[in-house]
C-alpha positions in Angstrom: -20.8 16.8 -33.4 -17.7 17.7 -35.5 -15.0 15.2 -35.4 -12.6 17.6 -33.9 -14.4 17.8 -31.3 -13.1 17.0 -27.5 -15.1 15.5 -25.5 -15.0 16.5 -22.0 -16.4 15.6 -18.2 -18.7 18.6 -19.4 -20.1 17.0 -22.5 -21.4 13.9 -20.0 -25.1 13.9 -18.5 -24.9 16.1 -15.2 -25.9 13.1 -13.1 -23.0 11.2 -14.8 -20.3 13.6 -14.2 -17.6 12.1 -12.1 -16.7 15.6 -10.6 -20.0 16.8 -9.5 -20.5 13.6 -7.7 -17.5 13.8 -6.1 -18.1 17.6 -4.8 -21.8 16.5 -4.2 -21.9 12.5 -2.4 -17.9 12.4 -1.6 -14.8 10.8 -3.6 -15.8 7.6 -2.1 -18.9 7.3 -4.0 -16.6 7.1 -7.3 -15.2 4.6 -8.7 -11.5 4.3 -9.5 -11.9 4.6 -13.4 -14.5 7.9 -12.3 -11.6 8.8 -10.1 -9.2 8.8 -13.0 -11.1 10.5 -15.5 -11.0 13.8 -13.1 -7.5 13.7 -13.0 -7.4 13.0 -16.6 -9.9 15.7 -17.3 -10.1 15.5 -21.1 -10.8 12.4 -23.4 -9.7 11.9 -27.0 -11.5 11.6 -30.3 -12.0 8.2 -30.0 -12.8 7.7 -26.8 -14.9 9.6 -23.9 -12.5 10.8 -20.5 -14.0 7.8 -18.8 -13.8 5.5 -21.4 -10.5 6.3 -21.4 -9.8 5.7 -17.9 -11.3 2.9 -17.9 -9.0 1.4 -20.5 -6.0 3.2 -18.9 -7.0 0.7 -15.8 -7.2 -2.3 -17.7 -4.0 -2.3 -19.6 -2.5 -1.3 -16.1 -3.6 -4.4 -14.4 -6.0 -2.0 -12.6 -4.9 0.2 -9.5 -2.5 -2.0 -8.0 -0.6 -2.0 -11.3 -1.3 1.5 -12.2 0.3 2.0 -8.6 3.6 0.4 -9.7 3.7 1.7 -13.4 6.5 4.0 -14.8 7.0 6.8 -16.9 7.9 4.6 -20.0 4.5 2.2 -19.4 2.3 5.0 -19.8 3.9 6.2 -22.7 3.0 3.0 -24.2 -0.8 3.3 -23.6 -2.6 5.1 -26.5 -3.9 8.2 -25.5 -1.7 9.5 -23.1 0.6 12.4 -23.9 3.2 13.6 -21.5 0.7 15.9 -19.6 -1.8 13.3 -18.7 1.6 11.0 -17.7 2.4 13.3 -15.4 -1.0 14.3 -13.9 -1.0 10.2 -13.6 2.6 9.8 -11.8 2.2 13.2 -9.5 -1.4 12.0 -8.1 -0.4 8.6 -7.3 3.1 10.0 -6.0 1.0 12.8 -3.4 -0.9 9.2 -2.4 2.1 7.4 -1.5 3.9 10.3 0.3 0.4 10.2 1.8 0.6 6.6 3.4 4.4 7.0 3.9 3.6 10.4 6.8 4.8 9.2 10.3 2.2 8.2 12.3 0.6 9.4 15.2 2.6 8.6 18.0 -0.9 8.5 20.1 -2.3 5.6 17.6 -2.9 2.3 19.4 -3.0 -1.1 18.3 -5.5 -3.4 18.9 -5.6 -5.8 16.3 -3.7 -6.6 12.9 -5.8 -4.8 11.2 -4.8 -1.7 13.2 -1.1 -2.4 12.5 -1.9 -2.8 8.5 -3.9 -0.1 8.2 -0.3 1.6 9.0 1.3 0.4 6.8 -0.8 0.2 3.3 1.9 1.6 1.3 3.4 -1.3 1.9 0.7 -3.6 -0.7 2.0 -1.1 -3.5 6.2 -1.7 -3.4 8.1 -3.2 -5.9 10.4 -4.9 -3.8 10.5 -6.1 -0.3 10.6 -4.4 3.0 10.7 -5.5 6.5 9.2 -3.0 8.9 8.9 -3.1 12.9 6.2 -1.4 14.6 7.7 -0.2 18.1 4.8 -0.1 20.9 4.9 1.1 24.4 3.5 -0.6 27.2 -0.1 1.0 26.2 0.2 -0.7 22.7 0.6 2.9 21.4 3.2 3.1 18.5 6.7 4.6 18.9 7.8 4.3 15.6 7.6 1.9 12.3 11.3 1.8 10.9 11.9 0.0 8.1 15.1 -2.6 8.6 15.3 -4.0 5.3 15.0 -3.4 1.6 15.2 -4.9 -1.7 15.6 -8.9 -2.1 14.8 -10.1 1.7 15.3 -13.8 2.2 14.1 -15.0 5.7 16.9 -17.0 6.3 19.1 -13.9 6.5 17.4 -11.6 9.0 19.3 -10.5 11.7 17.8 -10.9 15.3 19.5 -7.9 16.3 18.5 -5.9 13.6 14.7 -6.7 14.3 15.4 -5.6 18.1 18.0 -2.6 17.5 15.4 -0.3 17.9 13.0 -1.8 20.0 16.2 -2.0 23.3 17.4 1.4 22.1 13.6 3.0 22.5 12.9 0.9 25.2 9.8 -0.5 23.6 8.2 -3.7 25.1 6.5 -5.0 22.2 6.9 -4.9 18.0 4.8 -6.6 15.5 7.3 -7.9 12.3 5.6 -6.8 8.9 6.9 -7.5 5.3 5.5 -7.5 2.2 5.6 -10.1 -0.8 5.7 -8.3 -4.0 4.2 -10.8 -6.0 1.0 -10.3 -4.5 0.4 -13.4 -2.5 0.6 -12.7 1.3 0.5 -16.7 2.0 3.8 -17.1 4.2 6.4 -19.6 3.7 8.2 -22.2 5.2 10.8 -19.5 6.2 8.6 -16.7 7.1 7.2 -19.4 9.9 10.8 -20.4 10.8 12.1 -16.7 11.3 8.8 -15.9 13.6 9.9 -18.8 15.9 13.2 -17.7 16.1 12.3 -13.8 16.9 9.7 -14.9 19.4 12.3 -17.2 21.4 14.9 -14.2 21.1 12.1 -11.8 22.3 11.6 -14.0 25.7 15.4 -13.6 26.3 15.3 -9.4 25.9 11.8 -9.7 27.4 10.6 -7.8 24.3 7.3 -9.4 22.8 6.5 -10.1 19.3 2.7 -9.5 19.1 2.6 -10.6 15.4 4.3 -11.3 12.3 2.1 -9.5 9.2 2.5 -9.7 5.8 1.3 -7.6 3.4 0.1 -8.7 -0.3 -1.1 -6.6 -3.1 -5.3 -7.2 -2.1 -5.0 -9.0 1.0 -2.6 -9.5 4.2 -2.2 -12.4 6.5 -1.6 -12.8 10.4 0.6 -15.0 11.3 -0.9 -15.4 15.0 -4.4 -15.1 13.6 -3.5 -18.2 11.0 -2.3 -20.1 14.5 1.1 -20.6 13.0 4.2 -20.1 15.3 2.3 -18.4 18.0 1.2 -20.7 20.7 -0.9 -18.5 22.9 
């Protein structure tokens, strides 16, 4: 093979191209690093497409740090030009805006895991949000608006922030969902404090907290499920 040569998806087995298995056993039969090569499409002298991808990965601090990564990052990852940066940035951009389209009013909630799988986008911020899911009496959900942003320290929420919406939409029940950025979904002393105080304030509006969730970068936690601050 000439030196010059650029190896491609094409230049791969047939059975051990990442595209054909996608368009003939599903996306889900791929692995993120197969993924990745198709959006990469080409490799480099060096290195194969999915050997590439599969470097690209570990240098990231695989998905969940390829999630957060900016422009400048990839710049610094040999192999990657400005076209392969923004094929990178644009496909995890569609997948967020993906995660982040309203949800269907109709949905109900059962469970936590319902409520999370609402709110995934939420494992790949850089900072933290508080969210509250508004349910009507069906546990269907009204709405999930988000009340706070950046640096969020428990010991400053506002009660009436976390039931503005849910007296103005008349909703009579929210689940309270934040995320810790650092990965770890373990709550603190002060995430078990504030879930006391919102669920004695919700008695007084008669508005019930179902839940407080939080969301890590691999795994999420329930506060009622862990038994802590919920009684019932």
């Amino acid at each position: 093979m000439p030196e010059n040569h650029h190896i491609t998806i094409h230049d791969m087995p047939d059975a051990d191209r990442p595209r054909e298995r996608l368009l003939n056993s599903g996306a889900d039969s791929l692995s993120t690093a197969e993924l990745l090569a198709i959006i990469l499409g080409t490799g480099t002298k060096q290195e194969n497409v999915l050997q590439l991808a599969t470097r690209i990965l570990a240098e990231s601090g695989g998905l969940n740090g390829l999630a957060r990564i900016t422009a400048p990052e990839l710049q610094r990852i040999k192999g990657l030009g400005n076209a392969r940066i923004s094929q990178i940035l644009a496909s995890l951009e569609m997948g967020k805006r993906l995660s982040a389209l309203p949800v269907d009013e109709r949905q109900r909630i059962q469970s936590a895991t319902d409520a999370v799988r609402l709110v995934q986008d939420m494992a790949y911020l850089a900072q933290e949000q508080v969210r509250v899911m508004l349910l009507d009496s069906s546990r269907r959900v009204i709405a999930i608006p988000t009340i706070y942003m950046g640096t969020v320290n428990m010991s400053i929420v506002r009660v009436a922030e976390v039931y503005r919406e849910a007296i103005t939409r008349n909703s009579p029940a929210i689940l309270f969902i934040h995320n810790h950025p650092s990965g770890d979904p373990q709550p603190s002393p002060e995430d078990v404090e504030i879930t006391r105080t919102l669920i004695a304030a919700g008695k007084l509006l008669d508005i019930q907290l179902l839940d407080h969730i939080i969301i890590g970068q691999q795994a999420w936690v329930s506060l009622r499920e862990m038994g802590l601050a919920f009684q019932d």
